[in-house]
PyMOL commands that place a pseudoatom at each C-alpha (Angstrom):
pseudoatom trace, name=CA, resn=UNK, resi=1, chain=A, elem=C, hetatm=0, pos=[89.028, 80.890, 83.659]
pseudoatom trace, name=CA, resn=UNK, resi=2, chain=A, elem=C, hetatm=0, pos=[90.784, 83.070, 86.424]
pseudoatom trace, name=CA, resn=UNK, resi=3, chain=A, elem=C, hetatm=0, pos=[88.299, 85.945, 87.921]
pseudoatom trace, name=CA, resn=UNK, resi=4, chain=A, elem=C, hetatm=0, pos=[91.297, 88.857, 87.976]
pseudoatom trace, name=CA, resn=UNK, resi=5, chain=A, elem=C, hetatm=0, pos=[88.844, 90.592, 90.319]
pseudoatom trace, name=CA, resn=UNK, resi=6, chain=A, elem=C, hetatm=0, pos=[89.503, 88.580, 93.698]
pseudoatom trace, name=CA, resn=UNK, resi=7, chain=A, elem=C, hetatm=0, pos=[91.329, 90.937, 96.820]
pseudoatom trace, name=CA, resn=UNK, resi=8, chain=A, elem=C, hetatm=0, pos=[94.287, 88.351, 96.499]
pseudoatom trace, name=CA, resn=UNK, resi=9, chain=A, elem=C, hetatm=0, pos=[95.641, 90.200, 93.184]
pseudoatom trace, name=CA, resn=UNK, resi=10, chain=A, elem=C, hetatm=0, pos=[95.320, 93.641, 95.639]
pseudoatom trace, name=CA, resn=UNK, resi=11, chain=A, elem=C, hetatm=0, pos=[98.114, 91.964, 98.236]
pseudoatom trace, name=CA, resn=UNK, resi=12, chain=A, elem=C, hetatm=0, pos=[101.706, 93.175, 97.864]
pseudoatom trace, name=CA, resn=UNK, resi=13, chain=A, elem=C, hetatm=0, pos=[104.533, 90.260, 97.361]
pseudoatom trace, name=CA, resn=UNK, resi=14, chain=A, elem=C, hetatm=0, pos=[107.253, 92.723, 98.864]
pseudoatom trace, name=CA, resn=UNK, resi=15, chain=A, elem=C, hetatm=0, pos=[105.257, 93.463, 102.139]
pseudoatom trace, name=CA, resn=UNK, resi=16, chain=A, elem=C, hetatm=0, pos=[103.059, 90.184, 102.256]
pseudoatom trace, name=CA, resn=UNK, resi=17, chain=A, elem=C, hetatm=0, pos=[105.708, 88.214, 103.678]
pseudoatom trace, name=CA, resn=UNK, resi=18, chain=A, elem=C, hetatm=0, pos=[105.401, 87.860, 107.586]
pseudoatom trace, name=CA, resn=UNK, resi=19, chain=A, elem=C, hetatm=0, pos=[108.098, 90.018, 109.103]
pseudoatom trace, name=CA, resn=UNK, resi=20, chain=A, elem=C, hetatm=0, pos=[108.192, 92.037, 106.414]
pseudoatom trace, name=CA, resn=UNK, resi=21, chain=A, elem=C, hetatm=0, pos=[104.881, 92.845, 107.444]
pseudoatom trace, name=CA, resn=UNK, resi=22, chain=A, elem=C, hetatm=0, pos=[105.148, 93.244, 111.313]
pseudoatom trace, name=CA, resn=UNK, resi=23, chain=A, elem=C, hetatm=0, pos=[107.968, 95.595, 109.919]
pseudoatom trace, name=CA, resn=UNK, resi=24, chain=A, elem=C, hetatm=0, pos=[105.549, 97.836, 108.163]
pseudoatom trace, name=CA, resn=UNK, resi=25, chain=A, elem=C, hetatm=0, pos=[102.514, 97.466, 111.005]
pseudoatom trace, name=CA, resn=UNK, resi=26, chain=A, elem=C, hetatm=0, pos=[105.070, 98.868, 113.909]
pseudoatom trace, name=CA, resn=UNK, resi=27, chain=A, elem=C, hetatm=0, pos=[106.354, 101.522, 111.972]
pseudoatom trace, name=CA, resn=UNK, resi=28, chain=A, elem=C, hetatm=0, pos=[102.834, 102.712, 110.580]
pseudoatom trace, name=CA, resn=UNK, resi=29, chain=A, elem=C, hetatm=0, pos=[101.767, 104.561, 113.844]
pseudoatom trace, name=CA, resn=UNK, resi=30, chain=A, elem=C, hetatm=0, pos=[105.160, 106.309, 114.132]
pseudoatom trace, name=CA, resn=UNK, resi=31, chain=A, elem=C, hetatm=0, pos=[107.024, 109.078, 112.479]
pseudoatom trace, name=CA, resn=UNK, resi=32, chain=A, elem=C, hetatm=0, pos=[109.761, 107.449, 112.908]
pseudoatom trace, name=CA, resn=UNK, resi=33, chain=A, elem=C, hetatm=0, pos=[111.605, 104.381, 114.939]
pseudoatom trace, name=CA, resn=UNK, resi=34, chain=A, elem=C, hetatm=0, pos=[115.266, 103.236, 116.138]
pseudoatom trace, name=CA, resn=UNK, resi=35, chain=A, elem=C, hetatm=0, pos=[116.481, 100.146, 114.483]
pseudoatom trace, name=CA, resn=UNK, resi=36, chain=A, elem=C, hetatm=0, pos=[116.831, 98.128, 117.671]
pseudoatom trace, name=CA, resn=UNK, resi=37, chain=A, elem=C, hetatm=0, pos=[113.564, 98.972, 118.937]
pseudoatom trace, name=CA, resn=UNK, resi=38, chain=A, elem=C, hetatm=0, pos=[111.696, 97.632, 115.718]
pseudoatom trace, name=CA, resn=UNK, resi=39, chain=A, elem=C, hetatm=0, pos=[113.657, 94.687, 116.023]
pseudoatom trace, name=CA, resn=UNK, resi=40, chain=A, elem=C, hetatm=0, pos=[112.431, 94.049, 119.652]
pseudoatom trace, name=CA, resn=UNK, resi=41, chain=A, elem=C, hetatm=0, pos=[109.111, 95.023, 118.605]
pseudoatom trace, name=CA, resn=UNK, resi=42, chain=A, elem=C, hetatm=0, pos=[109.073, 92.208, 115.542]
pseudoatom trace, name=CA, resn=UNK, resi=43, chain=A, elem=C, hetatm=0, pos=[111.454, 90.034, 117.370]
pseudoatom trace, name=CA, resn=UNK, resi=44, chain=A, elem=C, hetatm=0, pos=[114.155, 88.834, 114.983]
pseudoatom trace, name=CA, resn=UNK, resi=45, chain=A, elem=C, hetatm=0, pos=[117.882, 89.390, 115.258]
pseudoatom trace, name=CA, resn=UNK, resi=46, chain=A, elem=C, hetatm=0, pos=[119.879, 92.400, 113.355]
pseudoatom trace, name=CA, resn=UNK, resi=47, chain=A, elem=C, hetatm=0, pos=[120.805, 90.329, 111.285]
pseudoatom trace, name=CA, resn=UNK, resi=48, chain=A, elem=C, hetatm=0, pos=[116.965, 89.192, 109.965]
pseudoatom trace, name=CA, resn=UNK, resi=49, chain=A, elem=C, hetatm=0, pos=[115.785, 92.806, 110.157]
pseudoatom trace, name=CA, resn=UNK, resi=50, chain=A, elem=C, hetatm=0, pos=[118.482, 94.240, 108.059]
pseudoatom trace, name=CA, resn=UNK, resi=51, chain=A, elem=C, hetatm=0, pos=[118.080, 91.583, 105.245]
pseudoatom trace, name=CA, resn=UNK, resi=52, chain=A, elem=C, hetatm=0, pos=[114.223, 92.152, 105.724]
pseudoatom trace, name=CA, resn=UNK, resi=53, chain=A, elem=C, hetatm=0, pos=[115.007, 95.975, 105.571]
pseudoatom trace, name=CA, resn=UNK, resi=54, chain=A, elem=C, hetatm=0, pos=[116.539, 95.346, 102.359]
pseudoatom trace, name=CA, resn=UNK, resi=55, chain=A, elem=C, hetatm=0, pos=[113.547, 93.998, 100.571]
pseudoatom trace, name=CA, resn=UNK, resi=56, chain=A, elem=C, hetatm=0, pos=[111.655, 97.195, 101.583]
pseudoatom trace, name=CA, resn=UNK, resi=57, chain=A, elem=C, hetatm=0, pos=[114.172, 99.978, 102.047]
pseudoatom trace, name=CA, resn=UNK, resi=58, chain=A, elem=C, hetatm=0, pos=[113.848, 99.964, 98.137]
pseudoatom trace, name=CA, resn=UNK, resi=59, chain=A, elem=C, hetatm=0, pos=[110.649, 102.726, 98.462]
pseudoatom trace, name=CA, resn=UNK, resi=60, chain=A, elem=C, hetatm=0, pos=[108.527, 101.648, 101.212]
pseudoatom trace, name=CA, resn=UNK, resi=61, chain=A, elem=C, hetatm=0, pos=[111.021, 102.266, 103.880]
pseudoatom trace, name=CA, resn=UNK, resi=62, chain=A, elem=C, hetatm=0, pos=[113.746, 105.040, 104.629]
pseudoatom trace, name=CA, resn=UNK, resi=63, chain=A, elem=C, hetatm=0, pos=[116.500, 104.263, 106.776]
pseudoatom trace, name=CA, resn=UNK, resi=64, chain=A, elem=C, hetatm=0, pos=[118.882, 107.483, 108.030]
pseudoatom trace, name=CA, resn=UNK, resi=65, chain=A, elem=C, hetatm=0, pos=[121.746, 106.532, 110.211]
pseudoatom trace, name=CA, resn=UNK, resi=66, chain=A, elem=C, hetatm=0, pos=[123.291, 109.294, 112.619]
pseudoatom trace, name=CA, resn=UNK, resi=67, chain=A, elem=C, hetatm=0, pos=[124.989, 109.436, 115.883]
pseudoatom trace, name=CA, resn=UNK, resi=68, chain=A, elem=C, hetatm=0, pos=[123.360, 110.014, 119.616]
pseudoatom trace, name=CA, resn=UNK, resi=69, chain=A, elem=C, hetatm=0, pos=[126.435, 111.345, 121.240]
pseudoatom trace, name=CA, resn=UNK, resi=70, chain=A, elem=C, hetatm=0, pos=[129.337, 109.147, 119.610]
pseudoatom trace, name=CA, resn=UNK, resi=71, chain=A, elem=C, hetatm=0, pos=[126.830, 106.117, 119.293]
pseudoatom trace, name=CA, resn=UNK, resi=72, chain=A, elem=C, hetatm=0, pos=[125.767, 105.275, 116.013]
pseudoatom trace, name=CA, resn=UNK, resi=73, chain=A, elem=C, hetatm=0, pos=[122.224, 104.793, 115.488]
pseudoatom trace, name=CA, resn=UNK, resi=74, chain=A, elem=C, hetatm=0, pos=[119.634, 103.686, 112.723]
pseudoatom trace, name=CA, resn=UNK, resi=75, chain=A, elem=C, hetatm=0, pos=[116.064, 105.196, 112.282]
pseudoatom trace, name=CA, resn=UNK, resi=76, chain=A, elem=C, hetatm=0, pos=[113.312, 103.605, 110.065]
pseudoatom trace, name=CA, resn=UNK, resi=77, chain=A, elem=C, hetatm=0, pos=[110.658, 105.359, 108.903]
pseudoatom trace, name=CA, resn=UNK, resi=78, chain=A, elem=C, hetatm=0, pos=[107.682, 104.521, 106.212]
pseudoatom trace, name=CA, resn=UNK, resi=79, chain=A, elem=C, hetatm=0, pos=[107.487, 106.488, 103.009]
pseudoatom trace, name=CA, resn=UNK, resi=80, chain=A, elem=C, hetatm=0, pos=[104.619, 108.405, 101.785]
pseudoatom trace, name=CA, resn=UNK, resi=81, chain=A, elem=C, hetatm=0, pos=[104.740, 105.447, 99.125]
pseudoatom trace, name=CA, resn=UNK, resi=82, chain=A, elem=C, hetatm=0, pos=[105.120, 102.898, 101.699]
pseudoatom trace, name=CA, resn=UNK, resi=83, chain=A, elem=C, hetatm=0, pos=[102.356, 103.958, 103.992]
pseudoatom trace, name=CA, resn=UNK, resi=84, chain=A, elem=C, hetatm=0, pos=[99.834, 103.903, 100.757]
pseudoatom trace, name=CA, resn=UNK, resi=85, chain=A, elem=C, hetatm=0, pos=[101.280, 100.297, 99.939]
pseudoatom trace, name=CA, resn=UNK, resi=86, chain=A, elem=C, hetatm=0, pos=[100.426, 99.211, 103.758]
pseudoatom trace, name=CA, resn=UNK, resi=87, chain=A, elem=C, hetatm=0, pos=[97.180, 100.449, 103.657]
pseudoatom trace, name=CA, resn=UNK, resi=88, chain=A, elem=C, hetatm=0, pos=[96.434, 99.180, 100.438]
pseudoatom trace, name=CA, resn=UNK, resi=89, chain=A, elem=C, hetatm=0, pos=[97.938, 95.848, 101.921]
pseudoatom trace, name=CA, resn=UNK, resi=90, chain=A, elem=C, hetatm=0, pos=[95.776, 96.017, 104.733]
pseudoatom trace, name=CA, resn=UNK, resi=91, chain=A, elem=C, hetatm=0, pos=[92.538, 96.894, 103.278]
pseudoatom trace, name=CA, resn=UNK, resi=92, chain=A, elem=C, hetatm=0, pos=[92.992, 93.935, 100.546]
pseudoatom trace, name=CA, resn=UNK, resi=93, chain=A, elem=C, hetatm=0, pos=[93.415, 91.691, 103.565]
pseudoatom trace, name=CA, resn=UNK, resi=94, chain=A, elem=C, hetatm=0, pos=[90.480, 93.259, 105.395]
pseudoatom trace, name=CA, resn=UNK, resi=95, chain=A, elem=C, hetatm=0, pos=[88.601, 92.020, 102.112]
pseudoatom trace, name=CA, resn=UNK, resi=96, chain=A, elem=C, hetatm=0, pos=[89.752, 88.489, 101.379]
pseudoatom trace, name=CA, resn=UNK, resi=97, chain=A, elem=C, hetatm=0, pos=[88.734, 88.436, 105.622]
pseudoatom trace, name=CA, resn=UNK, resi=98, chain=A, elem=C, hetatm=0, pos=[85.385, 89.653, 105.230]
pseudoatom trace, name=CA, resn=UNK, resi=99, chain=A, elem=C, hetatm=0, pos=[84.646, 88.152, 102.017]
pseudoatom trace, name=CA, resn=UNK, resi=100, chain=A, elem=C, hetatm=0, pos=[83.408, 90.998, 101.064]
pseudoatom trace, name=CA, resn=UNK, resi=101, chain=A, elem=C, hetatm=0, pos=[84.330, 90.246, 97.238]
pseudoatom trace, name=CA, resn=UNK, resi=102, chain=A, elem=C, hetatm=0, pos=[82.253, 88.930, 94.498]
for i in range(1, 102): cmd.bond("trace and resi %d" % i, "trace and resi %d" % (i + 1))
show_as sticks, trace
zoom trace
């Protein structure tokens, strides 16, 4: 029989995946980030971090393009929703790390 009570059932799939992840820890700490400098921070292409984006933009993350002069530019930002998933996230991994479950 399957104990339902382990930290593991606590993790969330959508942000539990590795760059998915970094995505969420580097823009946790900020209001808000440019595209390009999340993707330097994670390092992965534009390519990867928009299909990442993708998996998360879908409540956990808010993406508002604009212009800086005539340059187009993309800012990430978490959502209230997304920075209770990350901590929630977080603290389940904090958990499963400290064994601190019966």
């Amino acid at each position: 029989m399957t104990d339902a009570t382990h930290p593991r059932h606590h993790l969330n799939e959508t942000i539990h995946a590795p760059v998915r992840f970094s995505i969420m820890a580097a823009l946790v700490g900020a209001d808000q980030a440019e595209f390009a400098f999340i993707g330097d921070t994670v390092q992965v292409s534009d390519s990867m971090l928009s299909k990442q984006l993708a998996a998360v933009e879908a409540g956990l993350v808010k993406v508002r393009k604009g212009y800086v002069g005539k340059r187009p530019r993309t800012w990430l930002s978490l959502t209230p929703t997304g920075r209770r998933a990350f901590a929630d996230h977080v603290d389940a991994l904090r958990e499963i790390a400290g064994g601190g479950y019966k």
